[in-house]
Every structure is written in C-alpha cells, then in structure tokens.
DSSP file (Angstrom, degrees, kcal/mol; ACC not computed):
  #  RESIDUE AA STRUCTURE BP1 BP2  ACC     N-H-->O    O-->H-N    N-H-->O    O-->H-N    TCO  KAPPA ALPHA  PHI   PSI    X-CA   Y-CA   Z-CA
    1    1 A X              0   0    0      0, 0.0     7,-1.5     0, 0.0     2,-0.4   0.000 360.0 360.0 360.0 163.2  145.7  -79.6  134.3
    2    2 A X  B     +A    7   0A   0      5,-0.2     2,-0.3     6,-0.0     5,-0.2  -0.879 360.0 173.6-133.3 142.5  148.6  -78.6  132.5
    3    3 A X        -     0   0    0      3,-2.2     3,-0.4    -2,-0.4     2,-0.2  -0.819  54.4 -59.4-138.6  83.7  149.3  -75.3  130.3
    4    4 A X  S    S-     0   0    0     -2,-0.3    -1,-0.1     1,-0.2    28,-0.0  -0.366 124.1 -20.9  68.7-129.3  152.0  -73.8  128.6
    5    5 A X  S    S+     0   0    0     -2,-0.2    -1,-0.2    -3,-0.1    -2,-0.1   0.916 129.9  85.5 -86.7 -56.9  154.5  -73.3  131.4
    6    6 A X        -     0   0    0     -3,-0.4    -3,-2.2     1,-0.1     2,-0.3   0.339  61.3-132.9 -36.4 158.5  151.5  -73.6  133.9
    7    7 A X  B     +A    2   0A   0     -5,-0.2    -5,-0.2    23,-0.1    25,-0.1  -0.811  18.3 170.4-112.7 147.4  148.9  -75.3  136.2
    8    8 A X        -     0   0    0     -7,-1.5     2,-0.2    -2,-0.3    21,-0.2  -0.671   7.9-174.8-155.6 101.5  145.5  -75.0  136.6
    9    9 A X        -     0   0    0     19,-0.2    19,-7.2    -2,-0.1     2,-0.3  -0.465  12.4-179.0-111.9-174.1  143.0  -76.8  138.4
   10   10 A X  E     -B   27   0B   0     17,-0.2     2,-0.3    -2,-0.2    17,-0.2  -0.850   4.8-172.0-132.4 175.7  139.2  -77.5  139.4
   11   11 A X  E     +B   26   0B   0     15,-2.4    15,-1.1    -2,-0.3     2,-0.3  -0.975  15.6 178.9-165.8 172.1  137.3  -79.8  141.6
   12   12 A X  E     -B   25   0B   0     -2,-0.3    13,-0.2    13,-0.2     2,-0.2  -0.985  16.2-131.6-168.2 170.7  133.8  -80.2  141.8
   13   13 A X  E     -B   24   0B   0     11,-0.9    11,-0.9    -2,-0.3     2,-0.3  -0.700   4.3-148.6-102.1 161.6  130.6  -81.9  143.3
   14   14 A X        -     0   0    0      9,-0.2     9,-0.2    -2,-0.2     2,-0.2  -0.780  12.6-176.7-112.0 169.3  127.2  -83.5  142.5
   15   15 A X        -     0   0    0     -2,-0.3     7,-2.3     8,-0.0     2,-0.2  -0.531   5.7-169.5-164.4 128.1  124.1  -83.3  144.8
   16   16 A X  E     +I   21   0C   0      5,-0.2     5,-0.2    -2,-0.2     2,-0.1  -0.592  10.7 173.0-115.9 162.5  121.0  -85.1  143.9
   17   17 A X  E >  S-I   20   0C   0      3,-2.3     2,-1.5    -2,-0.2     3,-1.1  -0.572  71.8 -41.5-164.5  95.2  117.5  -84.8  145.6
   18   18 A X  T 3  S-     0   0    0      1,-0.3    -2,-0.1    -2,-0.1     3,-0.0  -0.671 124.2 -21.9  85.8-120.4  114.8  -86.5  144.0
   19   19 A X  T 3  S+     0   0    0     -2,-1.5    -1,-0.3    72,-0.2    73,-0.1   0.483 115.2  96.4-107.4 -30.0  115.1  -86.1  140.2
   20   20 A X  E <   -I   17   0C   0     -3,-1.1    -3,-2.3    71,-0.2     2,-0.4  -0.251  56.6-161.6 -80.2 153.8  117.2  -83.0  140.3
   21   21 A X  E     -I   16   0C   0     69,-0.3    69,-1.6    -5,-0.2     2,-0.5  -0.983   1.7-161.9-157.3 112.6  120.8  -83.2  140.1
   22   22 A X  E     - C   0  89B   0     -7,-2.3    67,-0.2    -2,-0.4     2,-0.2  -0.814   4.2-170.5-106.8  89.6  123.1  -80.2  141.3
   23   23 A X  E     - C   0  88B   0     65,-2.0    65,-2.6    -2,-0.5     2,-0.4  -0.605   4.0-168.2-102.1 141.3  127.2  -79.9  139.9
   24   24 A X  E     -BC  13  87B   0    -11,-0.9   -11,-0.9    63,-0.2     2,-0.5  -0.987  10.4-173.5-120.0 110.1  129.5  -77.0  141.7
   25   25 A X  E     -BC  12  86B   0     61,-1.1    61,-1.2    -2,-0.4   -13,-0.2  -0.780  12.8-170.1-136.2 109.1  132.3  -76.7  140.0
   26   26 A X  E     -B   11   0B   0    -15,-1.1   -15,-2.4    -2,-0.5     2,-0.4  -0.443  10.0-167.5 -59.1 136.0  135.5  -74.4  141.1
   27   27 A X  E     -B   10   0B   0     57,-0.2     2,-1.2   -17,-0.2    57,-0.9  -0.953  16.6-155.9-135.2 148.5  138.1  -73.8  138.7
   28   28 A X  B     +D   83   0B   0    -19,-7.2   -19,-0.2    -2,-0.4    55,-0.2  -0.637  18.1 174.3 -84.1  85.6  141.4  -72.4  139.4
   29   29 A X    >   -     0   0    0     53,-2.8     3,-1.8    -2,-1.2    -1,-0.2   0.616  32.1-139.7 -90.9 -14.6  142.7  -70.9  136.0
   30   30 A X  T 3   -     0   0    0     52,-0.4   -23,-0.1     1,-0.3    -1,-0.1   0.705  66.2 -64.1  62.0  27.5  145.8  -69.3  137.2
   31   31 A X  T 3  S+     0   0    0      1,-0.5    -1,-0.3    50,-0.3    51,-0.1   0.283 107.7 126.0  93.8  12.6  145.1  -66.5  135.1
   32   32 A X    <   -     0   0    0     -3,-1.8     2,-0.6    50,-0.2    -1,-0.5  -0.565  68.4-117.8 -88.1 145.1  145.5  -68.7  131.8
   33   33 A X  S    S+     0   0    0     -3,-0.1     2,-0.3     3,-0.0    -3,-0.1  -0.581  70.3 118.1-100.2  90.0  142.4  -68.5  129.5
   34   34 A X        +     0   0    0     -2,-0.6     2,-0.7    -5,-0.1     3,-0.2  -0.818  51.4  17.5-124.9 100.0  141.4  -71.9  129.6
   35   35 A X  S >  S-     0   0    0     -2,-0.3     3,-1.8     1,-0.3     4,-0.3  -0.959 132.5  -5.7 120.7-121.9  138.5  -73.8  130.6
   36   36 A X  T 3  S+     0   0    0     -2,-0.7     2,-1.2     1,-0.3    -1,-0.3   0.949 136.3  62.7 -73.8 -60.6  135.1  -72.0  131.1
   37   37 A X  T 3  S+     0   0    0     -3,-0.2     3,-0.3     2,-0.2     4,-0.3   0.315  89.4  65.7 -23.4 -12.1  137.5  -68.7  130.4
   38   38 A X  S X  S+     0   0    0     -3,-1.8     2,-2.6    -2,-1.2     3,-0.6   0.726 115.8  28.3 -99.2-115.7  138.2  -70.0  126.8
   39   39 A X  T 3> S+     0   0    0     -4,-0.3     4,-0.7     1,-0.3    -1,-0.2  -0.077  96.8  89.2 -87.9  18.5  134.2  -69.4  126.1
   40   40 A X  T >4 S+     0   0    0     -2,-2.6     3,-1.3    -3,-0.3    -1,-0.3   0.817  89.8  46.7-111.7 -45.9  133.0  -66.2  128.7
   41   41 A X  T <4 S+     0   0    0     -3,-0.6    -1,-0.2    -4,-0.3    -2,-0.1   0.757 112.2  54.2 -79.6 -11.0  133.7  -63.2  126.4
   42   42 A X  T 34 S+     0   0    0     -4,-0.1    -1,-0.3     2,-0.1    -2,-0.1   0.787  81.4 110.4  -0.6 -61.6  131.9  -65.1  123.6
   43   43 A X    <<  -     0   0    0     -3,-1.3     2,-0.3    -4,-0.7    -3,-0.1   0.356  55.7-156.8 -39.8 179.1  128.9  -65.7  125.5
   44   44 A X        -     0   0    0     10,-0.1     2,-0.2     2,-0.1    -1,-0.1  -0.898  13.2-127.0-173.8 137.2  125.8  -63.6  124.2
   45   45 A X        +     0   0    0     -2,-0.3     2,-0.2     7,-0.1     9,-0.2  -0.606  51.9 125.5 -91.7 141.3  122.6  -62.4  125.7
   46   46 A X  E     -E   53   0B   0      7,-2.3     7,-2.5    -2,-0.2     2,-0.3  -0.917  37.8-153.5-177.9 166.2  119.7  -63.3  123.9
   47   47 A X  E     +E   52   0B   0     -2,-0.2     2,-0.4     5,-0.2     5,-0.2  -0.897  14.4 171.2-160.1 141.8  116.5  -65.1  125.0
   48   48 A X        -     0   0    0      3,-3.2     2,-0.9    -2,-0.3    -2,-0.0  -0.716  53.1 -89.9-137.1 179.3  114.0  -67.1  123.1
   49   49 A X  S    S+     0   0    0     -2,-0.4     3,-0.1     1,-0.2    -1,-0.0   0.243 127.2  61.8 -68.8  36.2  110.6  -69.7  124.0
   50   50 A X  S    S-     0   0    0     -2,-0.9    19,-1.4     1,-0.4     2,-0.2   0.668 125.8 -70.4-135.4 -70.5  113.6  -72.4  124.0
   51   51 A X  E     - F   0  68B   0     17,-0.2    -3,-3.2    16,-0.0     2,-0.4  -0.869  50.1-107.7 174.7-175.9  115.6  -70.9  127.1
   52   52 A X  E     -EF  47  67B   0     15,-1.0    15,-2.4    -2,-0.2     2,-0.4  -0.979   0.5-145.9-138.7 142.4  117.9  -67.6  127.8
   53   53 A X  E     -EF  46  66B   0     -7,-2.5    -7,-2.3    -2,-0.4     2,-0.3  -0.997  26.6-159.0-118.5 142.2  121.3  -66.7  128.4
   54   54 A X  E     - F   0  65B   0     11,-1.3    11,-1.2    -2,-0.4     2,-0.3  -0.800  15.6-147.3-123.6 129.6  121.7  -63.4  131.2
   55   55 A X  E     + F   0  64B   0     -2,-0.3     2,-0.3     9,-0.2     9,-0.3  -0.772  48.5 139.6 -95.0 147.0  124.4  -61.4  131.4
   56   56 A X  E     - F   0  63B   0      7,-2.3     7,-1.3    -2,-0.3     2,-0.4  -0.875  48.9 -94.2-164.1-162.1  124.5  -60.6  135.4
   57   57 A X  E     + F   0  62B   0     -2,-0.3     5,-0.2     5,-0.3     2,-0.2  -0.998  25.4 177.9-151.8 140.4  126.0  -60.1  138.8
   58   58 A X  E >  S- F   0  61B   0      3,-3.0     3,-1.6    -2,-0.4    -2,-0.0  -0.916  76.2 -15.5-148.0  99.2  126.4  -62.6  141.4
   59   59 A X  T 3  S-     0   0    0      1,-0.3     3,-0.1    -2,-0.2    47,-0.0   0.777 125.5 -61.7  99.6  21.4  128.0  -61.7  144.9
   60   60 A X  T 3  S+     0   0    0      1,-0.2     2,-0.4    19,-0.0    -1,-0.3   0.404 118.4 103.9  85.5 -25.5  129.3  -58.6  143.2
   61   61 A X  E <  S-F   58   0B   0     -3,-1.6    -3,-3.0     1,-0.1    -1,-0.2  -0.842  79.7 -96.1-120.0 136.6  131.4  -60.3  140.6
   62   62 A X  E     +F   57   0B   0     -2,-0.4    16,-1.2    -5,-0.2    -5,-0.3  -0.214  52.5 161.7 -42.4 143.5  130.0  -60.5  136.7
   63   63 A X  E     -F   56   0B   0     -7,-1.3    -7,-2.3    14,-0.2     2,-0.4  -0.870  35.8-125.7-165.3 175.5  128.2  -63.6  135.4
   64   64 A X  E     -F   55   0B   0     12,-0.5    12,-1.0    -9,-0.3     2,-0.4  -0.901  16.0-167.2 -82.4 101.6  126.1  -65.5  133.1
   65   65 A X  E     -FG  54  75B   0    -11,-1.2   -11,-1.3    -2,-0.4     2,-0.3  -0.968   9.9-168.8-118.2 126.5  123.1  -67.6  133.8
   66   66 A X  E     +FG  53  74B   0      8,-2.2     8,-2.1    -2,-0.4     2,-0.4  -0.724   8.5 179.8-138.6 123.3  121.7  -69.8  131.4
   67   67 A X  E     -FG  52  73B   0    -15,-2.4   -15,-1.0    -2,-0.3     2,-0.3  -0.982   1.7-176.7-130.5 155.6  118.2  -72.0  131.1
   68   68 A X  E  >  -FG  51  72B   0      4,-1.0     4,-1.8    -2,-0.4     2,-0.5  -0.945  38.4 -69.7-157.0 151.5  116.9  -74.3  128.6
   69   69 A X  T  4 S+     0   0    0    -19,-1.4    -2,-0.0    -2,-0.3   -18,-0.0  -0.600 100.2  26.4 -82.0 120.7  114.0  -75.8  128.5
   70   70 A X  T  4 S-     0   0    0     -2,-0.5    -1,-0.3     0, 0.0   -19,-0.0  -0.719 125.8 -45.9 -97.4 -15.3  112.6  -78.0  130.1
   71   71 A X  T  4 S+     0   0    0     -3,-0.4    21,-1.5    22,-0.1     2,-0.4  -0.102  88.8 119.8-169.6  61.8  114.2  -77.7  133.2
   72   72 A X  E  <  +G   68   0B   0     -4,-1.8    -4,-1.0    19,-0.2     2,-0.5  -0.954  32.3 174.4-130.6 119.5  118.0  -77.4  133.0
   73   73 A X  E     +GH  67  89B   0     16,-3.4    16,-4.9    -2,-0.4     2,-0.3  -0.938   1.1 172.2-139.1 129.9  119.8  -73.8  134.6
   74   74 A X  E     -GH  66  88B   0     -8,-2.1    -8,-2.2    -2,-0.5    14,-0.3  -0.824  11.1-162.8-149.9 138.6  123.7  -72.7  135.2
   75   75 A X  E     -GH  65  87B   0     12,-0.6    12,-3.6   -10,-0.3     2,-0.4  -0.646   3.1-157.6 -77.6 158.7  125.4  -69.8  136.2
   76   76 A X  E     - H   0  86B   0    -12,-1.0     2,-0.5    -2,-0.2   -12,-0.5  -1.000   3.9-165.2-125.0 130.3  129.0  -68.7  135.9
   77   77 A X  E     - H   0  85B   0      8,-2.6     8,-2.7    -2,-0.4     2,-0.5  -0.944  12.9-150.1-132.6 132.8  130.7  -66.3  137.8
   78   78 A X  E     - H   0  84B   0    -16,-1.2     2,-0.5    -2,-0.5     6,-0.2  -0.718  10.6-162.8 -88.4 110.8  133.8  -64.9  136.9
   79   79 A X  E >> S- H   0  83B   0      4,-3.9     3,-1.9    -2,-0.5     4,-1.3  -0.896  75.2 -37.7-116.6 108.3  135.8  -64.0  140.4
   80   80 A X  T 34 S-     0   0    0     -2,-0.5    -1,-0.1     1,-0.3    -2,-0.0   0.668 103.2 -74.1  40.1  31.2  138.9  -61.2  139.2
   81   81 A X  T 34 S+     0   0    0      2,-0.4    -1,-0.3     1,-0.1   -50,-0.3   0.696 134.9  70.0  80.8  19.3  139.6  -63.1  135.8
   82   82 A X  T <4 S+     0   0    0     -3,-1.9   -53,-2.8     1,-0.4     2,-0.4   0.649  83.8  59.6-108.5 -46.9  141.4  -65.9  137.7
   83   83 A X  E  <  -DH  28  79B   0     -4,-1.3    -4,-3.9   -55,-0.2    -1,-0.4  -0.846  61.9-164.4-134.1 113.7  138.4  -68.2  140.0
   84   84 A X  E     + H   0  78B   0    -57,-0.9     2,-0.6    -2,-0.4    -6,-0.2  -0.937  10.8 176.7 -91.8  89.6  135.7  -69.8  137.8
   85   85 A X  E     + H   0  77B   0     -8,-2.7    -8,-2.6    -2,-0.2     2,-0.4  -0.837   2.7 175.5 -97.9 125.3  132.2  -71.2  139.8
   86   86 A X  E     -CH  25  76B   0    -61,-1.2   -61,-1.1    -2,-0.6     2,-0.5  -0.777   9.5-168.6-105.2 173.9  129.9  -72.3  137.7
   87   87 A X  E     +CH  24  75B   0    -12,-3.6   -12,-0.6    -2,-0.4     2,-0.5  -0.926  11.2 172.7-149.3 123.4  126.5  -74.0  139.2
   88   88 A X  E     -CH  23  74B   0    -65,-2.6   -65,-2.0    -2,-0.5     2,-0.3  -0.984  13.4-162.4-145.7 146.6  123.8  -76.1  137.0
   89   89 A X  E     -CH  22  73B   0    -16,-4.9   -16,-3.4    -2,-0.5   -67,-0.2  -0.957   3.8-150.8-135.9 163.9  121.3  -77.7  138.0
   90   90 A X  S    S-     0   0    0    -69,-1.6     2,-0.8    -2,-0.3   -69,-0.3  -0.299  81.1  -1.0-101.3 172.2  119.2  -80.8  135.9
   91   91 A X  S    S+     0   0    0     -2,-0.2     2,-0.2   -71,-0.1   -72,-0.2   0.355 112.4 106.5  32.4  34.7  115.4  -81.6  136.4
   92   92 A X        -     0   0    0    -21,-1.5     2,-0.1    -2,-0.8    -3,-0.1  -0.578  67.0-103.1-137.9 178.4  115.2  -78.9  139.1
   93   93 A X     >  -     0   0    0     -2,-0.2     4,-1.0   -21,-0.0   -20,-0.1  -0.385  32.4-102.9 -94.7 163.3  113.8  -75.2  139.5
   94   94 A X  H  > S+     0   0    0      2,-0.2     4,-2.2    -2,-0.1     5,-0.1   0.757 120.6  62.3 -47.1 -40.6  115.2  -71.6  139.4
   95   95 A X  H  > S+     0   0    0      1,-0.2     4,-2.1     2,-0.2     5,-0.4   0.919 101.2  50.9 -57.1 -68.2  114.7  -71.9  143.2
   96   96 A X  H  > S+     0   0    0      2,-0.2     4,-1.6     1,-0.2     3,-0.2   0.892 112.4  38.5 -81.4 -20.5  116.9  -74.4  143.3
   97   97 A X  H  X S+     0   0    0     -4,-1.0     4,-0.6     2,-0.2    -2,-0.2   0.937 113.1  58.7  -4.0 -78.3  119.9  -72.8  141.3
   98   98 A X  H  X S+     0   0    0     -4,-2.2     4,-0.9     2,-0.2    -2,-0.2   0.441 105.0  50.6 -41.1 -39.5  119.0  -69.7  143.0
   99   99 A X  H  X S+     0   0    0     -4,-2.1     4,-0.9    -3,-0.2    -1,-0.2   0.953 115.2  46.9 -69.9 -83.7  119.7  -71.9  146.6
  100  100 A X  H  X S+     0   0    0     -4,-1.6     4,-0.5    -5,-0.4    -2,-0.2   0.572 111.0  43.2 -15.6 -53.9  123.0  -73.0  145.2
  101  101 A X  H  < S+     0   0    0     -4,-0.6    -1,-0.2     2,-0.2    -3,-0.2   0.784 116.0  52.9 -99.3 -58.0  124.5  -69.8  143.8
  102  102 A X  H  < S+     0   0    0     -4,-0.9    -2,-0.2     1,-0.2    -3,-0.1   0.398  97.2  61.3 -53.1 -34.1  123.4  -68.0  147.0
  103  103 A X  H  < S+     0   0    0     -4,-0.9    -1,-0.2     2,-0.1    -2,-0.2   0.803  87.0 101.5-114.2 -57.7  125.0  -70.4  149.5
  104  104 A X     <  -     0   0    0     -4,-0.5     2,-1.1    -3,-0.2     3,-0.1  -0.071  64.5-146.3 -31.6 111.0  128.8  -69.6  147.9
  105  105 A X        +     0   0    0      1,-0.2     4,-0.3     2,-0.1    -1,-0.1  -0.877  28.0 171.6 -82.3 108.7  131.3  -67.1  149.7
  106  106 A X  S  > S+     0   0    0     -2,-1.1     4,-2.8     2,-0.1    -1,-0.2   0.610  72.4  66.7 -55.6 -37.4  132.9  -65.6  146.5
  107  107 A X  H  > S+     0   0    0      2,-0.2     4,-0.6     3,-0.2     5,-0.1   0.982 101.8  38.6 -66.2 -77.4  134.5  -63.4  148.3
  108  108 A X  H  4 S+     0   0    0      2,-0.2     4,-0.2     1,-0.2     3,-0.2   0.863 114.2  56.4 -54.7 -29.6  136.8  -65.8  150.1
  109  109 A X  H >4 S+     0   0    0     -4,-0.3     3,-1.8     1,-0.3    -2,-0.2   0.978 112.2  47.0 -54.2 -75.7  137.2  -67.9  146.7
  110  110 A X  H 3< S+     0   0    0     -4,-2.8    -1,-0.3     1,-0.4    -2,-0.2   0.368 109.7  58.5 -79.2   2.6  138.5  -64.2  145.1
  111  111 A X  T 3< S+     0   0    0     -4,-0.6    -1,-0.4    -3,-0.2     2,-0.3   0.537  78.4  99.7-115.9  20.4  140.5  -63.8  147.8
  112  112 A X    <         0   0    0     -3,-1.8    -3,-0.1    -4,-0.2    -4,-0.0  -0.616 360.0 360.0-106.0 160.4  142.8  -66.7  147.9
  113  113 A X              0   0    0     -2,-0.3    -1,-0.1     0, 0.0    -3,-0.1   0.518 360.0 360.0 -86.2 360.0  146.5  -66.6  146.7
C-alpha cells in the first residue's frame, strides 16, 4: 500500500475447522496512521446483551477485543504504534480466539526493523 511519501504493508491468513473460520492479519504501518491505526484511539469500551468491546493487554502490548453475538470475536493489538495483529474468529468460541492470540510471538513482530 501506498501513502504519502510512504509504504505500508500487511499479509494475512484464514484457517477453517469445521464451521469456524479464523483470519491473522499483520500489518506493517510504518508508523503512518492508516489501516486498523486510522480507527484504535476511537475505539470505546462499553458492553451490552448484543456483544462487548475490551480495552486490554495482550503479550504486554495494549489491545481491544471485541464480540458480538452470536458467535463472532477479534482482538487487536497494537505493537509500539507501528505492528498491527488483529485475530477474529467466525462461528467459533472464546477458546478459540483465546488459542489464536496466545500462539503469537509479539515480541519478535515489535522487534523487527
């Protein structure tokens, strides 16, 4: 993707199991606010019989995790205002989010140049 003077990219995955349907999706933002960065200081905690949004911490690093009902769940995590992960999963559990989200070195993500 293209920016200003700048680049920025992502990539991502699926993984299906069943009914459930699991996306991982990196993005590189190259310190530009764009993509899932355009929207995180927006976000708002609030939670209702519908679903929630969570403000949180994941791996050390701030994020957002998000349900709505009946059975659709993402985080975001924000790695040093640069490295975007997000994780949702479709027709699936908390458990499996939770699986997802868990399984990620952040660490090595925030630490590349």
């Amino acid at each position: 993707m293209v920016i200003e003077d700048g680049q920025w990219s992502w990539a991502s995955c699926g993984y299906t199991k069943d009914d459930a349907v699991a996306t991982v999706l990196i993005q590189d933002s190259a310190y530009y606010d764009v993509g899932y960065w355009e929207s995180w200081d927006t976000l708002v905690a609030f939670e209702t019989t519908e679903g929630y949004y969570k403000q949180g911490r994941v791996g050390g690093y701030p994020s957002w995790e998000v349900f709505t009902k009946p059975a659709s769940y993402g985080t975001w995590v924000g790695l040093n205002e640069r490295f975007m992960v997000y994780v949702g999963v479709e027709d699936g559990s908390k458990q499996d989010l939770d699986a997802f989200v868990n399984a990620i070195n952040y660490g090595g993500i925030a630490n590349l140049k």
